[in-house]
C-alpha positions in Angstrom: 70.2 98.8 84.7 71.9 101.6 82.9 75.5 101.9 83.1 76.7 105.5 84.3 79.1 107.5 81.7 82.7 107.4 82.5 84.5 110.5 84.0 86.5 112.5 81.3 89.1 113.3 83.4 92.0 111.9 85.7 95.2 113.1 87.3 98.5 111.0 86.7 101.6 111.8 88.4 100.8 115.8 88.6 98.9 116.1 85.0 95.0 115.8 84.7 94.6 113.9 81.6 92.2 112.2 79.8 90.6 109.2 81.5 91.8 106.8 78.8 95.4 107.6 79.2 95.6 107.2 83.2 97.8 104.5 82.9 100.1 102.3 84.7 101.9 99.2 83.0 101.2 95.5 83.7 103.9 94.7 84.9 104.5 97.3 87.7 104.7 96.3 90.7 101.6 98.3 91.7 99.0 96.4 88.8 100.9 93.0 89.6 101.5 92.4 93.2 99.1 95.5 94.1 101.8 97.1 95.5 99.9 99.9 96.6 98.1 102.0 99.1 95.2 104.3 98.3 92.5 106.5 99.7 88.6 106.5 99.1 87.1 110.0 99.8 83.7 111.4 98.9 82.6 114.4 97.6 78.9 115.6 98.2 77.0 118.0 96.2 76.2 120.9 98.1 72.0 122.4 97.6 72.8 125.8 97.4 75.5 125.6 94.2 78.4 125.7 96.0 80.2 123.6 94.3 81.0 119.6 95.3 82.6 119.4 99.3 85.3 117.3 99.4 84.9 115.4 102.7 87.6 115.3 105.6 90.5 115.4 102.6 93.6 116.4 104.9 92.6 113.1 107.3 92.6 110.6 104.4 95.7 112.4 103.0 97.4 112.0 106.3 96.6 107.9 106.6 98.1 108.1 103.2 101.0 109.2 104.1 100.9 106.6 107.4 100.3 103.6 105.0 103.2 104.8 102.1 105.5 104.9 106.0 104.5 101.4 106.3 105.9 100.1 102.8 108.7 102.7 102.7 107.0 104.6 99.9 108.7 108.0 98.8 106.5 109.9 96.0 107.8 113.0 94.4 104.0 115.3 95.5 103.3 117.4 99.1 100.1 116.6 100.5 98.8 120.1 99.0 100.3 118.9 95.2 97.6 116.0 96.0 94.8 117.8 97.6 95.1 120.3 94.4 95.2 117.1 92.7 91.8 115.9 94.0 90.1 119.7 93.2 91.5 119.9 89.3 90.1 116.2 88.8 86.7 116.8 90.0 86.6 120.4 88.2 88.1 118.9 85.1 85.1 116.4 85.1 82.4 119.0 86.5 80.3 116.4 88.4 76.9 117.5 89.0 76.2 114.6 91.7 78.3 113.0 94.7 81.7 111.5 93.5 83.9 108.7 94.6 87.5 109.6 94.5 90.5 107.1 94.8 93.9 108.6 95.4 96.4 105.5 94.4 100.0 105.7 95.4 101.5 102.7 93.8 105.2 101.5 93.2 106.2 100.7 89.4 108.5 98.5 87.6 111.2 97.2 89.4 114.4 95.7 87.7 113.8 93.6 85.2 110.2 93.4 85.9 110.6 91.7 89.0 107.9 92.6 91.1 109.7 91.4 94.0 112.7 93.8 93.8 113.2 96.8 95.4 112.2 99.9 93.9 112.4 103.3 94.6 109.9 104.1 91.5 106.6 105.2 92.7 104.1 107.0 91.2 100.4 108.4 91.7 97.2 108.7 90.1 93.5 110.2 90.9 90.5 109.0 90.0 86.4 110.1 90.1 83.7 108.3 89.5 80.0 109.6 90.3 78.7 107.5 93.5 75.2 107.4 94.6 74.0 106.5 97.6 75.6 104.0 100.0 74.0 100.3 99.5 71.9 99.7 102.7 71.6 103.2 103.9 67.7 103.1 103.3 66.5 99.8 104.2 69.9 97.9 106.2 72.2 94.9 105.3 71.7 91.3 105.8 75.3 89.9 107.1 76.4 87.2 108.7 80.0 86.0 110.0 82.8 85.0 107.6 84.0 82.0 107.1 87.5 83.7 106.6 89.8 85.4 109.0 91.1 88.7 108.9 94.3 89.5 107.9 96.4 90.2 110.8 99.9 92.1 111.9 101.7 89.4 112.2 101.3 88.7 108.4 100.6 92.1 106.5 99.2 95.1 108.3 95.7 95.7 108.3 95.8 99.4 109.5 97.0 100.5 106.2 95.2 100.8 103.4 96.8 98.9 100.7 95.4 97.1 97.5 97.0 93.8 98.6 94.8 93.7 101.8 91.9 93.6 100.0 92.0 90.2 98.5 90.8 89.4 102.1 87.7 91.4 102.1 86.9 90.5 98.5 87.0 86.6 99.5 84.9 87.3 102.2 82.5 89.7 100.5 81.5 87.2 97.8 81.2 83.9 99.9 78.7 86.5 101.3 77.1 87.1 98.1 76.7 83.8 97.1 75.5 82.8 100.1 72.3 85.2 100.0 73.5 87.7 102.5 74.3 91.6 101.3 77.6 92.0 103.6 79.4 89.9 105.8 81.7 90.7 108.9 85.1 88.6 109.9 87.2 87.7 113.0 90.4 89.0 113.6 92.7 85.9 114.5 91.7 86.0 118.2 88.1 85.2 117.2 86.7 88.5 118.5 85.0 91.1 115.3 87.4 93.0 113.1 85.4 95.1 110.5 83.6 94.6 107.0 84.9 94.4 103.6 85.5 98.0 103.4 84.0 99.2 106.2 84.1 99.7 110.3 81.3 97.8 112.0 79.9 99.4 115.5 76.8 98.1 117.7 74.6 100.1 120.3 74.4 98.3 123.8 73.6 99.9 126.7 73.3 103.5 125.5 76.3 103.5 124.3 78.5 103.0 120.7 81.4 100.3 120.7 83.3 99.3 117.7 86.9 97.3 117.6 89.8 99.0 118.1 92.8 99.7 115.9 94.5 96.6 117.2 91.9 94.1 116.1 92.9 94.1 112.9 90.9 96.7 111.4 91.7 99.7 109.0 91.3 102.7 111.4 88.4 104.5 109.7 87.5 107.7 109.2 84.1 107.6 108.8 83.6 105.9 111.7 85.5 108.3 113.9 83.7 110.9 112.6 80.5 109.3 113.5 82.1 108.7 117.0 82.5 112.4 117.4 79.0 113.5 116.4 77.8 110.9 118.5 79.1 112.1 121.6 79.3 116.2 120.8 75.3 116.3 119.5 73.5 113.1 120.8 75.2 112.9 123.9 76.2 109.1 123.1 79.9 108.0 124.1 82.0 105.5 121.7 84.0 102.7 123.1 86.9 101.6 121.2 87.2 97.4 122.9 87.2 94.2 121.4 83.3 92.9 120.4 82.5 89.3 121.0 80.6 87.7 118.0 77.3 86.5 120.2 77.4 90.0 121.5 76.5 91.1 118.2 73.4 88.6 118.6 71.5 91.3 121.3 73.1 94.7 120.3 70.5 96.8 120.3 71.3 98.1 117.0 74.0 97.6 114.3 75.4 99.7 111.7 78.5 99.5 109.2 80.3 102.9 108.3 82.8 103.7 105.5 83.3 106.2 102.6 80.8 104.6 100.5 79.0 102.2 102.9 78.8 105.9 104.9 76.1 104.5 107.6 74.4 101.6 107.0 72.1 99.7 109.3 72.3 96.0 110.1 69.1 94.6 110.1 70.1 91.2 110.4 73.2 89.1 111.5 73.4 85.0 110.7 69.8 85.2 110.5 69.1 86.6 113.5 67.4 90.0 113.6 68.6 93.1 115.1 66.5 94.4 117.5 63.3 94.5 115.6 64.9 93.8 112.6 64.3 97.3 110.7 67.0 100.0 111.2 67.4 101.5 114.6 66.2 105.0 115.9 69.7 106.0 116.7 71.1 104.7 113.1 68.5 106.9 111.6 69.6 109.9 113.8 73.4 109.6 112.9 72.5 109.3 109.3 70.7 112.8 109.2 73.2 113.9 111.3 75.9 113.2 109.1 74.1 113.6 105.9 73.8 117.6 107.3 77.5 117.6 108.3 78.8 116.7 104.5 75.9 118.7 102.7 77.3 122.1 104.7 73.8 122.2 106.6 75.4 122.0 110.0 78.0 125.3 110.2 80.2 123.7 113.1 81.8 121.1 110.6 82.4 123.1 107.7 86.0 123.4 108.3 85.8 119.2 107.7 84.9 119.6 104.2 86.7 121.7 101.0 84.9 123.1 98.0 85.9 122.0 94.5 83.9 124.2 91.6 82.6 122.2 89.1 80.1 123.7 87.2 81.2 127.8 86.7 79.9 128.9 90.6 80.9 131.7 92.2 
C-alpha cells in the first residue's frame, strides 16, 4: 500500500505554516490530557474546476463553539478568522482530490505543567489531509455490538466533540477489529444504541429513518442531519429522532452509519446477522447519490451548504 504525501501546509494560531512546524508542546494540556475539542469537515472536489467545496463549514464551526462553551474555552479567533483559516490551508496546500480537515481548539500549558490547573491559555491549529473515499461506502460494514459502554453525561459529555471522548470509541473500534468485524456500535448506559466510533448510526423500518437522539449519548452529527433533511425534502422519507433497541437493529430493514468520513455507509451485517439481504439497501444507495450530488455542487438547491476554496489557479 502506498503511503499518501503529507500536506505542505497548516494554520497555527492565525499563521499558515509549514506542516513540520504546527506544533503544540508535550506537556500542554491539550497533547497530555487531550484537553481539547475539534471539528472534522470535508472538502470535495468539484468536476467542473471550481475549486474544492468546503462542506456545511459554518455548522461545524458553530458545534465548535458549543463544545469550547462546554469546557469554558475562550480562543483569541471569530468564527470568520477560522473559516478563512480553513480556505488559506487548503489553498496553501492546493489539493487536487477530497480533503479531510481538523480544526483543533486545544488548551496549553497550565502552571507548572500541571495539566490539571486551570488555564486560560488556549490555542488553535488547522489541519488537511487528502481523504478518499469513506470505508464501506461501496460494499457496507460488518459490526456488531460493543462490549463497551458509551460515555455518558453524567461522567463527561458526549455531545461535544472533544479528543478525551474518543478513547471510548477507539476501545471500542479495535476490540472490533480484532474481533473480525469492520465497525462496531455501543450502548449508551441505559442499554438502548448510542452511535459508532465516529459516526451516527440510523436504520429504515417501516418506511421510515430513526436514529438516537441527542440524549442517548451521542455526538449530535451533522452528517447525519443533513441526510435527515434530504431524506424527507427529495425522497419523501421522514426521520425519527427516539431511542433504538439493540434487537430492533436485528429486522431493520436497512442500516447505515453516517459521519464526515464514514459519510454513508451501509451495514450489511450486525453480530452476524445480515441486514435485510445482506448487501446494501435500495434506499442507502439512493441517499448516497443524493448526497454525493449535494457536496459535488450537482444539485443547485444546496449550494449555499458548501464554500469554495481555490486551490489550483481557477477562476
Amino acid at each position: 500500500m502506498t503511503t499518501p504525501e503529507l500536506p505542505t501546509h497548516a494554520w497555527l494560531n492565525g499563521t499558515v505554516v509549514d506542516w513540520d512546524q504546527c506544533t503544540v508542546h508535550a506537556r500542554s494540556q491539550g497533547a497530555f490530557w487531550g484537553a481539547n475539542v475539534f471539528e472534522g469537515l470535508r472538502a470535495y472536489r468539484r468536476p467542473d474546476g471550481e475549486g474544492l467545496a468546503v462542506f456545511r463549514v459554518d455548522e461545524h464551526l458553530a458545534r465548535l463553539r458549543r463544545s469550547m462553551k462546554s469546557l469554558r474555552m475562550e480562543i483569541a479567533f471569530s468564527d470568520e478568522e477560522l473559516k478563512q483559516g480553513v480556505l488559506d490551508v487548503l489553498e496553501a496546500n492546493r489539493f487536487e482530490e477530497d480533503v479531510h480537515i481538523c480544526v483543533v481548539s486545544y488548551f496549553n500549558m497550565g502552571p507548572n505543567a500541571d495539566p490539571l490547573s486551570h488555564t486560560d491559555d488556549a490555542g488553535v491549529h488547522i489541519t488537511s489531509t487528502r481523504a478518499p473515499r469513506g470505508r464501506g461506502f461501496e460494499s457496507g460494514l460488518s459490526a456488531t455490538v460493543s462490549s463497551w459502554r458509551r460515555i455518558s453525561d453524567d461522567s463527561m459529555p458526549p455531545r461535544i466533540k472533544a479528543g478525551a471522548n474518543y478513547h471510548n470509541s477507539r476501545l471500542a473500534h479495535h476490540e472490533a477489529i480484532r474481533n473480525g468485524y469492520d465497525t462496531t456500535l455501543l450502548l449508551n448506559q441505559r442499554g438502548s444504541i448510542s452511535e459508532a466510533p465516529g459516526s451516527c448510526v440510523a436504520m429504515l423500518h417501516d418506511g421510515k429513518l430513526i436514529t438516537p437522539p441527542g440524549t442517548s449519548g451521542v455526538l449530535e452529527g451533522i452528517t447525519v442531519a443533513t441526510i435527515g433533511e434530504l431524506a424527507r425534502r427529495e425522497l419523501g422519507i421522514p426521520m425519527e429522532r427516539r431511542e433504538i433497541d439493540r434487537t430492533e437493529l436485528y429486522t431493520a430493514d436497512e442500516i447505515f452509519v453516517a459521519g464526515t468520513l464514514a459519510e454513508i455507509a451501509p451495514v450489511t451485517s450486525l453480530d452476524r446477522i445480515p441486514v435485510g439481504d445482506g448487501s446494501p439497501g435500495v434506499t442507502v444507495r439512493k441517499l448516497q447519490e443524493l448526497y454525493d450530488a449535494v457536496v459535488r455542487g450537482q444539485h443547485p438547491d444546496y449550494r449555499h451548504w458548501s464554500t469554495i476554496a481555490r486551490t489550483t489557479g481557477e477562476k
